[in-house]
C-alpha positions in Angstrom: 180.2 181.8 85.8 178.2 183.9 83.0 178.5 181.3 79.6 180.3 184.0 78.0 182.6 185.1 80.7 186.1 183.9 80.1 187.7 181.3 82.6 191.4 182.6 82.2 193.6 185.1 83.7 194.4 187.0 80.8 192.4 189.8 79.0 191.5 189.5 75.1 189.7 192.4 73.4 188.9 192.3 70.1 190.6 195.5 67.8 187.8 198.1 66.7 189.0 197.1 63.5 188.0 193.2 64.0 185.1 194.3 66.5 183.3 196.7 63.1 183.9 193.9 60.7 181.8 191.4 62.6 179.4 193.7 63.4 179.0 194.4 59.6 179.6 190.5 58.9 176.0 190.2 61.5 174.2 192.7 59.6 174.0 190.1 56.6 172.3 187.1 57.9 168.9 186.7 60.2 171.1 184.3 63.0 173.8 185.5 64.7 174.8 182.0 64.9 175.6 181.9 60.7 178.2 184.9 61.4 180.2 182.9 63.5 182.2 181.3 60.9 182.6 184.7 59.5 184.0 186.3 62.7 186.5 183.3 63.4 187.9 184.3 59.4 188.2 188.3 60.8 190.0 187.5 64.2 192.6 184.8 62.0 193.2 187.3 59.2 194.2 189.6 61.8 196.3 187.1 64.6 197.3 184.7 62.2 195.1 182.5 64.8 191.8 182.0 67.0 192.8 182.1 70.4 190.3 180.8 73.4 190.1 184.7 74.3 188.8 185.6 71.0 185.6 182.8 71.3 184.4 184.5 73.8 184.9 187.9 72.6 183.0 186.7 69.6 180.6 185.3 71.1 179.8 188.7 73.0 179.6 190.6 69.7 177.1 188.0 68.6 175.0 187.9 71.2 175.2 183.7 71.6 176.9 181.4 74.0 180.6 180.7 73.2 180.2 177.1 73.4 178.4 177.8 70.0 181.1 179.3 68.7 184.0 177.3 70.1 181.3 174.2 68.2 181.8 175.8 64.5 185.9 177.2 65.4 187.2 173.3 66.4 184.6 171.9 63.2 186.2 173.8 60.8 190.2 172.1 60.2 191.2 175.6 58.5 190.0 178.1 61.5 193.5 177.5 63.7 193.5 177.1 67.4 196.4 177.5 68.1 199.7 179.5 66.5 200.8 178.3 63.4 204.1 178.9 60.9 203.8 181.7 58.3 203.3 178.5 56.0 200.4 176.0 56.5 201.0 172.9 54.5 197.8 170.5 54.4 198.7 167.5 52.9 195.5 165.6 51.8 195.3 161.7 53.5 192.0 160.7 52.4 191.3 157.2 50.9 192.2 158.3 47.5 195.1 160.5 48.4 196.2 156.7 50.2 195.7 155.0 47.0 197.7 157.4 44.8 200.8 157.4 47.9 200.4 160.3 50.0 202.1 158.0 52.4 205.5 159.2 50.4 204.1 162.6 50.6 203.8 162.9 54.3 207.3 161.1 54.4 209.3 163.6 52.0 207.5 166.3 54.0 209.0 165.2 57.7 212.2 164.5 56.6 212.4 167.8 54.8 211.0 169.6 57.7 212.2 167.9 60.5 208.9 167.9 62.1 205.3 165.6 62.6 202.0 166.1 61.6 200.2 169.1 63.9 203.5 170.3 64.3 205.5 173.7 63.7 209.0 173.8 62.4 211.8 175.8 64.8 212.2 178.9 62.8 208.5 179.4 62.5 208.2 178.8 58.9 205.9 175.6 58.6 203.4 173.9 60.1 202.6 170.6 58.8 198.7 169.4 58.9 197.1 166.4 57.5 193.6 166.9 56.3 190.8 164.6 55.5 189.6 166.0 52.0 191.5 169.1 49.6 188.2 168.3 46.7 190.7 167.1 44.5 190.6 163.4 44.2 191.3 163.4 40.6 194.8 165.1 41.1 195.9 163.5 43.8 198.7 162.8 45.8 197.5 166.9 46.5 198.0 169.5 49.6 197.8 172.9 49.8 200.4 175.5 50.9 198.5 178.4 52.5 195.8 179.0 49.4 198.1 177.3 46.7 197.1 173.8 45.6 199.7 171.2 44.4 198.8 167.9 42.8 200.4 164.7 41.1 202.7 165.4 43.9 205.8 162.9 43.9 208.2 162.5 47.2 211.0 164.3 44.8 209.3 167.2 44.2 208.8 168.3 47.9 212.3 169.6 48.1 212.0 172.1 45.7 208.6 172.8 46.1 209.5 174.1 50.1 211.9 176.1 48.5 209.4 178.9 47.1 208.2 179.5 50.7 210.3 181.9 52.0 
């Protein structure tokens, strides 16, 4: 099997609209191999998601082996790999995040939503991910709600702060 050639049943094409923005996204740096980050941001903008289909497609536009690009799409936490809700809450759990109680964070979160870390809530709304660093420590308990950061988070607050997530 070719390295680029896919090794499931179904067909992916990229859009001409995702296809042209990678393109242009290669014109700006020497390596195709630096545009791969770029490419994964086009194909989730548009899907909402990186499916295996799309690495290869990707990697066909770029002119480099998949496996470099499946490397930087499972390296970076916020390039998803697999569907999430129209939400993404990441709730920081580093060692500082520990100190200031995230623990009640992560708590007031699956009791709210009904669901575990990784995971999606039934209507599609949520999905709940811990991650290992939001850059700030000095705020902290923090997480993010899709680009929005929220800090000096208490277990009380959560309730209401799900709320403005339609």
């Amino acid at each position: 099997m070719h390295e680029n050639q896919q090794p499931q049943t179904e067909a992916f094409e990229l859009s001409a609209a995702e296809r042209a923005a990678i393109e242009h996204e290669m014109h700006h740096y020497e390596d195709p191999r630096a545009a791969s980050i770029e490419a994964l941001k086009i194909v989730q903008k548009q899907r909402g998601w990186v499916p295996d289909g799309a690495i290869y497609a990707i990697a066909d536009v770029l002119g480099i082996p998949a496996s470099d690009v499946e490397g930087v799409a499972t390296f970076y936490s916020q390039i998803f790999r697999q569907p999430v809700g129209r939400h993404v809450i990441r709730y920081c759990d580093s060692v500082v995040c520990h100190i200031t109680g995230y623990q009640g964070i992560q708590a007031a979160l699956e009791k709210k939503l009904d669901i575990k870390p990784g995971q999606t809530t039934f209507d599609g709304r949520f999905t709940l991910l811990p991650t290992c660093c939001l850059g700030n420590c000095d705020k902290g308990p923090s997480m993010m709600i899709d680009e929005d950061t929220h800090s000096h988070l208490t277990p009380e607050a959560i309730p209401d702060l799900l709320e403005r997530y339609k």
